[in-house]
N, CA and C atoms as a LAMMPS dump frame, in Angstrom:
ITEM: TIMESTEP
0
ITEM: NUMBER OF ATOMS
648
ITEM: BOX BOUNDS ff ff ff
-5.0000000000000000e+02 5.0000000000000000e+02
-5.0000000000000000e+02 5.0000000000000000e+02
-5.0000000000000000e+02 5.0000000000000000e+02
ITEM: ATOMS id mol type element x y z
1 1 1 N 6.971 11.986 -16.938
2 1 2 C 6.952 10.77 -17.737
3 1 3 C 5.983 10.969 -18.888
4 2 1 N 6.503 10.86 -20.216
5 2 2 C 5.914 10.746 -21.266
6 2 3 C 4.479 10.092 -21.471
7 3 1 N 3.886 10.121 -22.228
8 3 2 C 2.001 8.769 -22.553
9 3 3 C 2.924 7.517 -22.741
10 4 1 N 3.283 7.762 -24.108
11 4 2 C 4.131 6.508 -24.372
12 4 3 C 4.988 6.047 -22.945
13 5 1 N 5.714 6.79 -21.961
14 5 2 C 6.268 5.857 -20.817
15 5 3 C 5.291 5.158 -19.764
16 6 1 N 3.85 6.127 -19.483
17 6 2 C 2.604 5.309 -19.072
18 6 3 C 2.036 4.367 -19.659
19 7 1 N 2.362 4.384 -20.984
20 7 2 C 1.302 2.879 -21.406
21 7 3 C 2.544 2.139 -20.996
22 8 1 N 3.821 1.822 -20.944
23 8 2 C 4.754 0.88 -20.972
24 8 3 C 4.556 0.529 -19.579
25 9 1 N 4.766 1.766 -18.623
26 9 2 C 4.361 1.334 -17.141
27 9 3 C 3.423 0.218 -16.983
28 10 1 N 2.174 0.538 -17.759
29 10 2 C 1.229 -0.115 -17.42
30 10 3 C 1.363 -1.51 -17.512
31 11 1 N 1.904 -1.615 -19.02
32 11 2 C 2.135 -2.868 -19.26
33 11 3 C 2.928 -3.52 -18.677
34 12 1 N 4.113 -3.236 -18.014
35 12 2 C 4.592 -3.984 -17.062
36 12 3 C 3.68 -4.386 -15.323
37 13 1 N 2.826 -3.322 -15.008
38 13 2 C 2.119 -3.358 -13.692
39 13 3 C 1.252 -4.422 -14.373
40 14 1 N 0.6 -4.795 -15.708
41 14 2 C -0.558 -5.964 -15.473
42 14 3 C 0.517 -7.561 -16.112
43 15 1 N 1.409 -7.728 -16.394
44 15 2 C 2.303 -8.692 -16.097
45 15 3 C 2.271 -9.485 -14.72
46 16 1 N 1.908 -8.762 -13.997
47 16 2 C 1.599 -9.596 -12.482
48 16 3 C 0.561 -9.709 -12.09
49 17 1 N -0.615 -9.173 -12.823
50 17 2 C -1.931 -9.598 -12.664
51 17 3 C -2.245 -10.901 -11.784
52 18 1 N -1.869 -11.926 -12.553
53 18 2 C -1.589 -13.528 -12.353
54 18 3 C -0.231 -14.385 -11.343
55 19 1 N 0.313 -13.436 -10.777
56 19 2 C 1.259 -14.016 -10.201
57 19 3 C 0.586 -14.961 -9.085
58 20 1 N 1.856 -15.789 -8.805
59 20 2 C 1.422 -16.786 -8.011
60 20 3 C 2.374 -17.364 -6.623
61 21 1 N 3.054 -16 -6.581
62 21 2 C 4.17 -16.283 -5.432
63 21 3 C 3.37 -16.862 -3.944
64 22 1 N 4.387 -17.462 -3.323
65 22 2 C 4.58 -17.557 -1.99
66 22 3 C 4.831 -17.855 -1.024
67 23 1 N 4.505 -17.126 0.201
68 23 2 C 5.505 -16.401 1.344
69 23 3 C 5.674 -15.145 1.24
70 24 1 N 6.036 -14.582 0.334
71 24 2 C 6.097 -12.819 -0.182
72 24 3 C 5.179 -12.689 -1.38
73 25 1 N 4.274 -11.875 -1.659
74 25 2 C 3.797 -11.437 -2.569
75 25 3 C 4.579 -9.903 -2.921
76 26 1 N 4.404 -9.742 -3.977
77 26 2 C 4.901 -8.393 -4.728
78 26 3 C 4.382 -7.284 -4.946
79 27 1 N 4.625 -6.227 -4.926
80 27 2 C 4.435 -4.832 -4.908
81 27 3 C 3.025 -4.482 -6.005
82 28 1 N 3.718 -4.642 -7.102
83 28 2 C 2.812 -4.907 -8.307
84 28 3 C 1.419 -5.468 -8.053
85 29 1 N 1.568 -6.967 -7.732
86 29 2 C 0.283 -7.98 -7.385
87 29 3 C -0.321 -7.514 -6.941
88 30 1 N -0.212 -6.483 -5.203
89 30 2 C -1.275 -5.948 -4.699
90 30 3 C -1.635 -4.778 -5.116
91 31 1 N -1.024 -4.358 -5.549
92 31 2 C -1.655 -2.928 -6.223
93 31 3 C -2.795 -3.074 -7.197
94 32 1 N -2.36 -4.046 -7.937
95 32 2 C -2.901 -5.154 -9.429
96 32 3 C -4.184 -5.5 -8.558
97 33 1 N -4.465 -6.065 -7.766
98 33 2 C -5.736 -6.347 -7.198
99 33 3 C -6.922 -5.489 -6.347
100 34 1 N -5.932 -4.233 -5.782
101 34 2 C -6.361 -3.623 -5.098
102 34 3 C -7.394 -2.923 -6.301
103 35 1 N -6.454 -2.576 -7.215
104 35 2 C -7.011 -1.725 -8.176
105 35 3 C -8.39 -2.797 -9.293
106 36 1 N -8.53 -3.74 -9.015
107 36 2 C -9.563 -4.34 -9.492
108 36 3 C -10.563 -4.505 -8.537
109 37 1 N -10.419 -4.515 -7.342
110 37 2 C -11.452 -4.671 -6.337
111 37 3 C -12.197 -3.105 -5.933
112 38 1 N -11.179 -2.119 -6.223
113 38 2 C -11.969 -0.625 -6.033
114 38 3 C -12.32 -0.099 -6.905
115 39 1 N -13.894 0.836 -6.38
116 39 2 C -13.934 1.151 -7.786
117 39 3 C -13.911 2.703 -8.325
118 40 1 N -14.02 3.39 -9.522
119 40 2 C -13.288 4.53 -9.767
120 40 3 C -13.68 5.276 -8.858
121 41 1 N -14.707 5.679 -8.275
122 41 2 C -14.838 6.592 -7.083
123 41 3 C -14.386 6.075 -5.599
124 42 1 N -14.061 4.904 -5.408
125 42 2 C -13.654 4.761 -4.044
126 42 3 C -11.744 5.562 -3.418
127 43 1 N -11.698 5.219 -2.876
128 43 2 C -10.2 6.452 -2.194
129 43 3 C -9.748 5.721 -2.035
130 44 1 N -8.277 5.283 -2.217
131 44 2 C -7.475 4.788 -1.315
132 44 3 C -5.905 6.178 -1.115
133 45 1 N -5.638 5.628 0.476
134 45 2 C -5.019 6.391 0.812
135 45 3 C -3.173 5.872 1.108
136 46 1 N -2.286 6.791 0.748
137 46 2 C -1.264 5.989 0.669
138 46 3 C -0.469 6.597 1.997
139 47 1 N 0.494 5.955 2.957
140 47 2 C 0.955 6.512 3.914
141 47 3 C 2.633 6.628 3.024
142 48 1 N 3.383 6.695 4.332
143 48 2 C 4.654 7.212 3.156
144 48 3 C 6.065 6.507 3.813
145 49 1 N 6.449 5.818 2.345
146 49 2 C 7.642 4.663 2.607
147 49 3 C 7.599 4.316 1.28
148 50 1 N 8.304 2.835 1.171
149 50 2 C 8.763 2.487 0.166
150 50 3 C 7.289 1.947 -0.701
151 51 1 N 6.068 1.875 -0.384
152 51 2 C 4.829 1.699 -0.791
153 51 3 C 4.434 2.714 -1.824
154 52 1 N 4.632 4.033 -1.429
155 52 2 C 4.465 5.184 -2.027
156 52 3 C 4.701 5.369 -2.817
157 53 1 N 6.346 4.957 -3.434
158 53 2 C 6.905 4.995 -4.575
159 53 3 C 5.828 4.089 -5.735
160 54 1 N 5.555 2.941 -5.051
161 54 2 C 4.91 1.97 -5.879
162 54 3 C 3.721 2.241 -6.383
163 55 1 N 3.06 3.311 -5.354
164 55 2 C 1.43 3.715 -5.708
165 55 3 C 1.576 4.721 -6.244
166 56 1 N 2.518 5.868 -6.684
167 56 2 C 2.779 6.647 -7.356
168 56 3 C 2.879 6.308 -8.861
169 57 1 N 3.617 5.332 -9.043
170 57 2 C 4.406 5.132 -10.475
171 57 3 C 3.275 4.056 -11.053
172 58 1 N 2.184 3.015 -10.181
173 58 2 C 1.854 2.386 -10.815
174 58 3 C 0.255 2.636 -10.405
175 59 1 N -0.382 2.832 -9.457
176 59 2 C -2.059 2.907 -9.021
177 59 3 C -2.516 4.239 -10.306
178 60 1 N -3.771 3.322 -10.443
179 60 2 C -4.605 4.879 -11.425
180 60 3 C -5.5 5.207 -10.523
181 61 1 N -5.404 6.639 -11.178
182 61 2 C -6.496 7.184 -10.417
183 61 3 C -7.626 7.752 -11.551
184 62 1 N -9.072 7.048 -11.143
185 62 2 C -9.735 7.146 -12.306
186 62 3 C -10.651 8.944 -11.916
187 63 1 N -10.414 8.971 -10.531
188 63 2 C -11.278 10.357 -10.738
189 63 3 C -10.814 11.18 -9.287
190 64 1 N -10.909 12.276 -9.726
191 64 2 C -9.753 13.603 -8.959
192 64 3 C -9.669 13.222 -7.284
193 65 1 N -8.802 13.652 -7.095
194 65 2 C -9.287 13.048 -5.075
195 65 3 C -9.357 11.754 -4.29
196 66 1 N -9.099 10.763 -5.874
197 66 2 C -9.247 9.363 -5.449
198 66 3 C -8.389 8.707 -4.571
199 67 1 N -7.165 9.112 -4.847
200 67 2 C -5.721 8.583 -4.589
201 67 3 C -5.206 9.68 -3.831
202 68 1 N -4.807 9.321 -2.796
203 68 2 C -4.402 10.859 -1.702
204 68 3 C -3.123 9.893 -1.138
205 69 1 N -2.082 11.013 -1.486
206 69 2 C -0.544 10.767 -1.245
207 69 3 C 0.119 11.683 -0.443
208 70 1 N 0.906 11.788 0.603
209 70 2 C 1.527 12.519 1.53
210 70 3 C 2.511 13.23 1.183
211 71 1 N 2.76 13.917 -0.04
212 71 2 C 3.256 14.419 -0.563
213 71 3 C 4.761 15.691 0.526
214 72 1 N 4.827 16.67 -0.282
215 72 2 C 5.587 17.597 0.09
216 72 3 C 6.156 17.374 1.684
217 73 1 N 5.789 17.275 3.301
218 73 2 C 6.765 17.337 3.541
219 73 3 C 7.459 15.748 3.964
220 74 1 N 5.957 15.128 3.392
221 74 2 C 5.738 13.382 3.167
222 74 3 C 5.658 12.748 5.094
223 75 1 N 4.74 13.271 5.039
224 75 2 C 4.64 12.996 6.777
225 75 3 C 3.85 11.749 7.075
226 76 1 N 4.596 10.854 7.493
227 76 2 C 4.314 9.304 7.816
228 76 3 C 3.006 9.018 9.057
229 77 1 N 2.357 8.216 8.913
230 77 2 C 1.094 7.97 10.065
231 77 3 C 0.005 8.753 9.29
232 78 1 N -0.127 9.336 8.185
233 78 2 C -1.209 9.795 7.728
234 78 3 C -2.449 8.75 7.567
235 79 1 N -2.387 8.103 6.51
236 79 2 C -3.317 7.102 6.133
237 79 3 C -4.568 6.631 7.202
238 80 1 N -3.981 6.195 8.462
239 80 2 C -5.308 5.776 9.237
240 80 3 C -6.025 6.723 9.769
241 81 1 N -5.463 7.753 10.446
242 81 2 C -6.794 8.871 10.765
243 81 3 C -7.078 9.447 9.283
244 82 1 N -6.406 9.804 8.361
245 82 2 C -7.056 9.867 6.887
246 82 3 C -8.087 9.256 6.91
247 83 1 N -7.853 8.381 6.88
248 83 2 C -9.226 6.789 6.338
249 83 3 C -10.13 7.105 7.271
250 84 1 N -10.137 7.075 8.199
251 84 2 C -11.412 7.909 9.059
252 84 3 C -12.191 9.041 8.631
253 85 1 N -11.358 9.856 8.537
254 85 2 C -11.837 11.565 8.087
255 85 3 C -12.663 11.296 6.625
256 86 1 N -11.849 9.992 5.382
257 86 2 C -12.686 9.827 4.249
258 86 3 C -13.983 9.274 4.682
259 87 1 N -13.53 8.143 5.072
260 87 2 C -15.53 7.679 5.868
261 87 3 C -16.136 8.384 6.466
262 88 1 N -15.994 9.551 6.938
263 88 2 C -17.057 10.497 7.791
264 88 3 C -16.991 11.725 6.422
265 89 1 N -16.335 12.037 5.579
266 89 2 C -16.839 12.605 4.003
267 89 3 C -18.017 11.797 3.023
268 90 1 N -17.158 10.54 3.395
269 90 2 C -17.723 9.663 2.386
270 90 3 C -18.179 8.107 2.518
271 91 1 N -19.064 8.387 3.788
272 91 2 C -19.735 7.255 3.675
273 91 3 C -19.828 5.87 2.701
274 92 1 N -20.284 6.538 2.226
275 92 2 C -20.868 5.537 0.553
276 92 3 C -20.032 5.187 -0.212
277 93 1 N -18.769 5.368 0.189
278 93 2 C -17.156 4.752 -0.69
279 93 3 C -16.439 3.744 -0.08
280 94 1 N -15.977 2.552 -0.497
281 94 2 C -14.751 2.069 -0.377
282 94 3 C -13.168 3.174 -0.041
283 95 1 N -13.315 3.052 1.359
284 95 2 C -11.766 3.925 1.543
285 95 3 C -11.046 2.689 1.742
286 96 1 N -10.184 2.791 1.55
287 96 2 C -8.473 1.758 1.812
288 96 3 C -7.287 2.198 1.801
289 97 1 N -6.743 2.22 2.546
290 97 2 C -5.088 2.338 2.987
291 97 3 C -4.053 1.334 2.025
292 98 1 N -3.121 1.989 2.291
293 98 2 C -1.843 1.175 1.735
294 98 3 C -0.903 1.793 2.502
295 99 1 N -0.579 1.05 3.589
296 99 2 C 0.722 1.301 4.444
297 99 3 C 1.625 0.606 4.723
298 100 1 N 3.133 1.194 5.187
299 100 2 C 3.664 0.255 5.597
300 100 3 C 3.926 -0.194 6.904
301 101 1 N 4.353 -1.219 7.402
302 101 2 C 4.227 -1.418 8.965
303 101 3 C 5.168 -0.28 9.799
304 102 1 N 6.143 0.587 9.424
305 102 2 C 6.44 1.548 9.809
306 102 3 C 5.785 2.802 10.142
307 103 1 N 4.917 3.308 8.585
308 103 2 C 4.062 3.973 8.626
309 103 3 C 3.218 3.774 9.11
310 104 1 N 2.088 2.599 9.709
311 104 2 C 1.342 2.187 10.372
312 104 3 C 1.264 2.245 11.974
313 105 1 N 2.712 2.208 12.316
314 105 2 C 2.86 1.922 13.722
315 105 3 C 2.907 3.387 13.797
316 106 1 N 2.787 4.419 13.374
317 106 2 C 3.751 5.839 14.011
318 106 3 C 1.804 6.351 14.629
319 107 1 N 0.237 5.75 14.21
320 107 2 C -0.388 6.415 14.519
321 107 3 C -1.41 5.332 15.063
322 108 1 N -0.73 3.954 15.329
323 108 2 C -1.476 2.549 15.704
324 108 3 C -2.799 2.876 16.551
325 109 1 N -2.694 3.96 17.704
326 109 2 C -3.842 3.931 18.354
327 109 3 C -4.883 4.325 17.668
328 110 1 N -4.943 4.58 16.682
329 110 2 C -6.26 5.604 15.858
330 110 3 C -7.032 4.322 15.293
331 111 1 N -6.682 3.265 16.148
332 111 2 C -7.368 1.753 15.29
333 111 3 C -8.709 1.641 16.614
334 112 1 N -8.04 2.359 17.671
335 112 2 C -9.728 2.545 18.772
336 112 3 C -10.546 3.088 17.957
337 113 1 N -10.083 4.557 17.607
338 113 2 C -10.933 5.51 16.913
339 113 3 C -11.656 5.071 15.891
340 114 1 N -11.017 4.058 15.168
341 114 2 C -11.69 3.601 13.408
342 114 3 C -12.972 2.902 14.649
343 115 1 N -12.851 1.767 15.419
344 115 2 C -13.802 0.942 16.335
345 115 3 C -14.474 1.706 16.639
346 116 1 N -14.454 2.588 17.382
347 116 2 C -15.341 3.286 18.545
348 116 3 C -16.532 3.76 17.199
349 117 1 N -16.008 4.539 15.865
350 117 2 C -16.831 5.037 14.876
351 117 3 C -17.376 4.412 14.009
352 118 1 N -16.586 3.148 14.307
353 118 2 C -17.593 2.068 13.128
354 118 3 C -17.002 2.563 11.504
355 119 1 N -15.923 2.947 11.022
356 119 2 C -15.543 3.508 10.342
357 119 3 C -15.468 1.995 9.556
358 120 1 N -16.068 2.278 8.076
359 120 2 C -15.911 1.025 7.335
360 120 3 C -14.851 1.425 6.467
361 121 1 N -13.422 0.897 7.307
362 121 2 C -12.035 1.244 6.277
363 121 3 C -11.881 0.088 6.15
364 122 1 N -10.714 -0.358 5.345
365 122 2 C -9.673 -1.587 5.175
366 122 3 C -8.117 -0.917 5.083
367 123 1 N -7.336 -1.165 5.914
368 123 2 C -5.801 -1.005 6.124
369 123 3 C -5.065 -2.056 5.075
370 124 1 N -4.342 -2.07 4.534
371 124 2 C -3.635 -3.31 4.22
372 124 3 C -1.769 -3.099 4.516
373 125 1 N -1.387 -3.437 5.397
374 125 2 C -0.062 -3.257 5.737
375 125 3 C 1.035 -3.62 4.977
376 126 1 N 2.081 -3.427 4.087
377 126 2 C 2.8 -4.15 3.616
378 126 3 C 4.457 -4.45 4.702
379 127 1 N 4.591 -5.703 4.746
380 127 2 C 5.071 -5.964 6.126
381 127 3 C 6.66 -6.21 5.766
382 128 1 N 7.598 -5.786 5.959
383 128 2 C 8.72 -5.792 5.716
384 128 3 C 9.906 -5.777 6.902
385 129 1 N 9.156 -5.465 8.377
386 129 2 C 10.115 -5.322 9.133
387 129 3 C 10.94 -4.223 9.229
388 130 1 N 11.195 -2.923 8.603
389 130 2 C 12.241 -1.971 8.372
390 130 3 C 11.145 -0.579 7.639
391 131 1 N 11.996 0.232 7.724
392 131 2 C 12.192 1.558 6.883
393 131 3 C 12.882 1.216 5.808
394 132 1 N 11.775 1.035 4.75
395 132 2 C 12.322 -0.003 3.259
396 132 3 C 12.406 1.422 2.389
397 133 1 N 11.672 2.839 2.645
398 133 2 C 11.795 3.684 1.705
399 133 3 C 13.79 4.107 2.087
400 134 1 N 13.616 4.435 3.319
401 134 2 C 15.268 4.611 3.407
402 134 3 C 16.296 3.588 3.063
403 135 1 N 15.941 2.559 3.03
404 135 2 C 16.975 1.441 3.09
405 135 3 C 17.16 1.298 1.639
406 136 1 N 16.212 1.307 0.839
407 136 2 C 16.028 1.572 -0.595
408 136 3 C 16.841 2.813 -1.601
409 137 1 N 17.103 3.879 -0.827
410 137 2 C 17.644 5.317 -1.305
411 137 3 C 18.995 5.056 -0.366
412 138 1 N 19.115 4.501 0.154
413 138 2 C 20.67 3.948 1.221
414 138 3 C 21.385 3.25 -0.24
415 139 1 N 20.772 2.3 -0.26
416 139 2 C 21.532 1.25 -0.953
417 139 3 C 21.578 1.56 -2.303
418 140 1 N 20.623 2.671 -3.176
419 140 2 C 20.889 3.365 -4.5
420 140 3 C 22.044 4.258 -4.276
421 141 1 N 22.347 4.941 -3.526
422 141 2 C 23.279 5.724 -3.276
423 141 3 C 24.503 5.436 -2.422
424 142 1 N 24.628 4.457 -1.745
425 142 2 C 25.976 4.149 -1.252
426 142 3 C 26.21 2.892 -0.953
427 143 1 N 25.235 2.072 -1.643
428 143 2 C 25.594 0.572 -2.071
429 143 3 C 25.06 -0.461 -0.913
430 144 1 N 24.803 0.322 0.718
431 144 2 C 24.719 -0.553 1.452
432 144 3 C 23.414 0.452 2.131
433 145 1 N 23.03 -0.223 3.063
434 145 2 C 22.145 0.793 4.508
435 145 3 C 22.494 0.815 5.69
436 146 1 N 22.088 1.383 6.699
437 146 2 C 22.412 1.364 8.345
438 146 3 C 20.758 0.447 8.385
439 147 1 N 21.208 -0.015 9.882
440 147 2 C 20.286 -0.814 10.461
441 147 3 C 19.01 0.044 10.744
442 148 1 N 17.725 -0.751 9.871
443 148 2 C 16.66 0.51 9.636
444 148 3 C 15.542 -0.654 9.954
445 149 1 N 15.936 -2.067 10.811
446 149 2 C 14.691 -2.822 11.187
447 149 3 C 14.058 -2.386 12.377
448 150 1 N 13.166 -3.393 12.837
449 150 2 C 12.835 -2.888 13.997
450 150 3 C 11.699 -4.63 14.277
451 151 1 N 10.649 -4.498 15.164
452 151 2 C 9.877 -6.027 14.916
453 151 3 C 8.74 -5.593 15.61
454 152 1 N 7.967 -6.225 14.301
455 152 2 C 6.676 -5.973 14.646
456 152 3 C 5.695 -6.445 15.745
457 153 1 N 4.529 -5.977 15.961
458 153 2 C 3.848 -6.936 16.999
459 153 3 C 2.749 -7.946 15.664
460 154 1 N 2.325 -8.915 16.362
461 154 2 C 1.758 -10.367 16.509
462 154 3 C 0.299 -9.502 15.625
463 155 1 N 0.139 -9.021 14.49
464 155 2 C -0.745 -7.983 13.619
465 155 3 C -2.352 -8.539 14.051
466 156 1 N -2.437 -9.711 14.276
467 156 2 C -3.587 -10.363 14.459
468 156 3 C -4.146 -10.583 15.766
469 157 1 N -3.535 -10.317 16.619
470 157 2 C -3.521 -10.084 18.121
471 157 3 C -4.427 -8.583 18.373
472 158 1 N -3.018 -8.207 17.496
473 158 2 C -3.548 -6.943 17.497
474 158 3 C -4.69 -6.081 16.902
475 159 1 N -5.071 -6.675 15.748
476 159 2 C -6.325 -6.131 15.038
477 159 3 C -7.83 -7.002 16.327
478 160 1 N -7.587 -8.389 16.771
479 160 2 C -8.373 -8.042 17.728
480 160 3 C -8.704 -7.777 19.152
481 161 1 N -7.983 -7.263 19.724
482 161 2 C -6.672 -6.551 20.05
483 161 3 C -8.001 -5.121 20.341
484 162 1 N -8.306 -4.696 19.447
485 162 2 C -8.836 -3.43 18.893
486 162 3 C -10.527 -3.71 18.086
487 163 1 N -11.241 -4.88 18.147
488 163 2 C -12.351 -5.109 17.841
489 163 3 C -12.195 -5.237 16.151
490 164 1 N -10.883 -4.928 15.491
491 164 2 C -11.275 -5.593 13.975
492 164 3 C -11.211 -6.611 14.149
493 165 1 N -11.55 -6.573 12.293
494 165 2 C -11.134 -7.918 11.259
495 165 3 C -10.144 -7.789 11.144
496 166 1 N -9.596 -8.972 10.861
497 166 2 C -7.898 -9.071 10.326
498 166 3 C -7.422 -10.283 9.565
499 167 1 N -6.803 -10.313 8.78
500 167 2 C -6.19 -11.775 7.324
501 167 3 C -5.014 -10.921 7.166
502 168 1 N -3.998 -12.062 7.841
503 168 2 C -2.678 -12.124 7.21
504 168 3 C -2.484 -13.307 6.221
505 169 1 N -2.181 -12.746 4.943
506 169 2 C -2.218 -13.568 3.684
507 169 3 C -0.722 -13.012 3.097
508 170 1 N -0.234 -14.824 2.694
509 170 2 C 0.848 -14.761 2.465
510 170 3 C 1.314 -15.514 1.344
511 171 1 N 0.115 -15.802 0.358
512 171 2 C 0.105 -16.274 -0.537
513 171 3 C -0.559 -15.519 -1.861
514 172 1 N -0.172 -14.774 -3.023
515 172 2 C -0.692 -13.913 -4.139
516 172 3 C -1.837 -14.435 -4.384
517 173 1 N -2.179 -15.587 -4.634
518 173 2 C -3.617 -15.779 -5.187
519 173 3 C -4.321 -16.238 -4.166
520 174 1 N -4.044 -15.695 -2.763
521 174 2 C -5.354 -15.374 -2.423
522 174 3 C -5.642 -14.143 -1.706
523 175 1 N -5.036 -13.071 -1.887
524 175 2 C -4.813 -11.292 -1.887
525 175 3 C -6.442 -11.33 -1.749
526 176 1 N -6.536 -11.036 -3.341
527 176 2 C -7.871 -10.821 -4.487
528 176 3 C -8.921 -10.819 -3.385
529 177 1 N -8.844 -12.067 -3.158
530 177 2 C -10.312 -12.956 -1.958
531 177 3 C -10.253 -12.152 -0.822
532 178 1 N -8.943 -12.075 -0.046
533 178 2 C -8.917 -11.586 1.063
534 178 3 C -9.837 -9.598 0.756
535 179 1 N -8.796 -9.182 0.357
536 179 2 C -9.696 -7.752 -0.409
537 179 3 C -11.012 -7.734 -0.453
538 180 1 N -11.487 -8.35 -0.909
539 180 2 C -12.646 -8.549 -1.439
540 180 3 C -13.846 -8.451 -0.245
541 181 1 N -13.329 -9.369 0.814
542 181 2 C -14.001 -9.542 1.965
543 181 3 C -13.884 -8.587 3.074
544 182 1 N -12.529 -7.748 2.335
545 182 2 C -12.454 -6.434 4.122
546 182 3 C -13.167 -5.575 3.555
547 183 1 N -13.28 -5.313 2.025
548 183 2 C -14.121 -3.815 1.715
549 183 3 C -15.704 -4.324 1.57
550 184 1 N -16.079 -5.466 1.771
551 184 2 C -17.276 -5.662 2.216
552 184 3 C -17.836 -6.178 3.63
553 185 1 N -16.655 -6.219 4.64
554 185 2 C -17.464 -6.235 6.107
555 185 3 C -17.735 -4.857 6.317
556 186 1 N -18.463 -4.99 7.452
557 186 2 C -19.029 -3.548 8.011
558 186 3 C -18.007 -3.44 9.168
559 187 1 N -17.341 -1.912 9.166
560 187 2 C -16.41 -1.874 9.811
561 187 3 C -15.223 -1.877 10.036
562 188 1 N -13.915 -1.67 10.528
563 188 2 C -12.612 -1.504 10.409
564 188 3 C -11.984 -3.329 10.303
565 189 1 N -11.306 -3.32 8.593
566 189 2 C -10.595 -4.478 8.376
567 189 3 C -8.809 -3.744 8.485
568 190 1 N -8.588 -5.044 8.357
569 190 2 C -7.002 -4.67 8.63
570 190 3 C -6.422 -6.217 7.728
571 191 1 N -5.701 -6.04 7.07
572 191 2 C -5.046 -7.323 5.813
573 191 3 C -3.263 -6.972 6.138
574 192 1 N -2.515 -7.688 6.02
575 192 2 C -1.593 -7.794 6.49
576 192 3 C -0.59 -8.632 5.569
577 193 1 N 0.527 -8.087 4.626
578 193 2 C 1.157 -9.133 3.525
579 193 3 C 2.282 -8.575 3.691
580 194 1 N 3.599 -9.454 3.63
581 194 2 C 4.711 -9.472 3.959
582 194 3 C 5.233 -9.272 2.711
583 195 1 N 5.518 -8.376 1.823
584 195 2 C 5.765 -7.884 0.718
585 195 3 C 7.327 -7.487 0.195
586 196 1 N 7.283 -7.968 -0.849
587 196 2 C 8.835 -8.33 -1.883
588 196 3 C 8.942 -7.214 -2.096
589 197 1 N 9.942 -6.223 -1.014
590 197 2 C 10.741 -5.414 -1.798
591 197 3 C 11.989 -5.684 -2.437
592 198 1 N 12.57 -6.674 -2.531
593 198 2 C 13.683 -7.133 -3.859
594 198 3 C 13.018 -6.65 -4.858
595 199 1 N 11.945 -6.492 -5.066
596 199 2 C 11.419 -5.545 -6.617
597 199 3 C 11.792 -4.24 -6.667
598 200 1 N 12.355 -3.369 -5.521
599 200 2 C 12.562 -2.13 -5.769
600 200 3 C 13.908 -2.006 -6.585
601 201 1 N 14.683 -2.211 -6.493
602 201 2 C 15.63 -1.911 -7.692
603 201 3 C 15.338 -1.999 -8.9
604 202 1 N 14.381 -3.08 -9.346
605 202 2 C 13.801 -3.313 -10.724
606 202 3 C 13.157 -2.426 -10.9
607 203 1 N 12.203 -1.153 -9.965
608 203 2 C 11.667 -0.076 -10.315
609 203 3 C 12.417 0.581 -10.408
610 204 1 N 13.473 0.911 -9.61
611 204 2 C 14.68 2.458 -9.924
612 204 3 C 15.036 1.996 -11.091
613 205 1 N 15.418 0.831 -11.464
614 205 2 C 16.017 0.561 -12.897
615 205 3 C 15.15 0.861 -14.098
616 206 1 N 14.118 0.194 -14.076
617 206 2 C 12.74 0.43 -14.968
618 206 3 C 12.36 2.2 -15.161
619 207 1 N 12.588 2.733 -13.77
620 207 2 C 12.733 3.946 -14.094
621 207 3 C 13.214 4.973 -14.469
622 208 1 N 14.759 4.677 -14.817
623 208 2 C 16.029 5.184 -15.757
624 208 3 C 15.178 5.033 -16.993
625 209 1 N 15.173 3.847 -17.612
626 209 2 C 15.26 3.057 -18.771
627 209 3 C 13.874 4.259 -19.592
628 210 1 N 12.878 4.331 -18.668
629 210 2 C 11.726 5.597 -19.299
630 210 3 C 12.238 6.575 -18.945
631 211 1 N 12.49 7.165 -17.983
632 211 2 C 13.206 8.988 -18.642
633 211 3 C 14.293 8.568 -19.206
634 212 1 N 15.321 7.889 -19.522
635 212 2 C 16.207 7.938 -20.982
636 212 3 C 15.496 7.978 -22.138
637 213 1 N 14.346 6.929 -21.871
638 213 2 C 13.422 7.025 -23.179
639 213 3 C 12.852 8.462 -23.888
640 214 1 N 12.427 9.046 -22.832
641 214 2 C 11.686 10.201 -22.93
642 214 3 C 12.292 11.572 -23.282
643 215 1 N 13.947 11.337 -22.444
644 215 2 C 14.519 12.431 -23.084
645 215 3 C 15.48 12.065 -24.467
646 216 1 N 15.553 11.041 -24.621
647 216 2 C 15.988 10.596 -26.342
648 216 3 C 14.973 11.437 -27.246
């Protein structure tokens, strides 16, 4: 992607700065906040689903190592023992996750481990019910998907459950607040938002529209 297709990116990712949905908040919004509440040296870590796409094309990364993505053979459940391993590097940083409840569940017990170590992470789940990265590349390519749900457990049970914190927030303007308060308790937070992927087509689309741009 071209400079000129990153500044346009951009400008569409702070368009939602201000949103005010809810019941579902949007892809954008939390990223949009996440990325104002951390700061250039803190990590956040991305697990791998339809989230990924979003923290790829739109999260900055202000300095090398910041942003750690599961790249090549894209192996899912990374993020929470990640987020551990960064707090025992890096103490003195804001680490945070961005997962999805798929990706989340494949390594759930490692939420003793964050407890037992006192690991000061924040998880934030984006909650969709399904395998939204497949259902997403299903329905670009053959119009429909196979059944890719599944149902979650009771997230708040479960975070204490396991000795965290936990805020399921289901309203955009109050993300920001919630954020705000897991990367400043001491200790493993866990945030929980039921997140609008009906925006993903508007990214595959948005994302034609710049490589046409780029190769014009």
């Amino acid at each position: 992607v071209s400079t000129q297709s990153t500044w346009v990116m951009l400008e569409d990712f702070e368009l939602h700065a201000n949103d005010d949905t809810e019941g579902m908040i949007r892809p954008q919004k939390a990223l949009w906040d996440i990325r104002q509440v951390l700061g250039p040296k803190d990590i956040l870590l991305s697990g791998v689903g339809a989230h990924k796409m979003w923290i790829g094309r739109y999260f900055q990364a202000h300095e090398p190592n910041t942003v750690l993505i599961p790249n090549g053979f894209c192996s899912m459940g990374l993020p929470l023992p990640g987020s551990i391993a960064a707090h025992i590097v890096h103490p003195d940083r804001k680490i945070f996750v961005v997962a999805g409840d798929g990706d989340f569940l494949m390594n759930v017990q490692e939420m003793e481990t964050a407890r037992r170590m006192n690991a000061n992470i924040t998880v934030m789940v984006w909650e969709d019910g399904g395998y939204g990265l497949i259902s997403w590349k299903q329905d670009t390519e053959f119009g429909s998907h196979t059944d890719l749900s599944f149902t979650n457990p009771d997230w708040m049970k479960l975070a204490a459950a396991f000795g965290w914190e936990g805020e399921h927030v289901t309203n955009a303007r109050d993300l920001k607040g919630a954020i705000e308060r897991a990367v400043n308790n001491d200790g493993p937070n866990l945030i929980v938002v039921p997140i609008d992927y009906s925006e993903n087509p508007k990214l595959t689309k948005r994302l034609g529209e710049l490589e046409d741009g780029a190769l014009s």
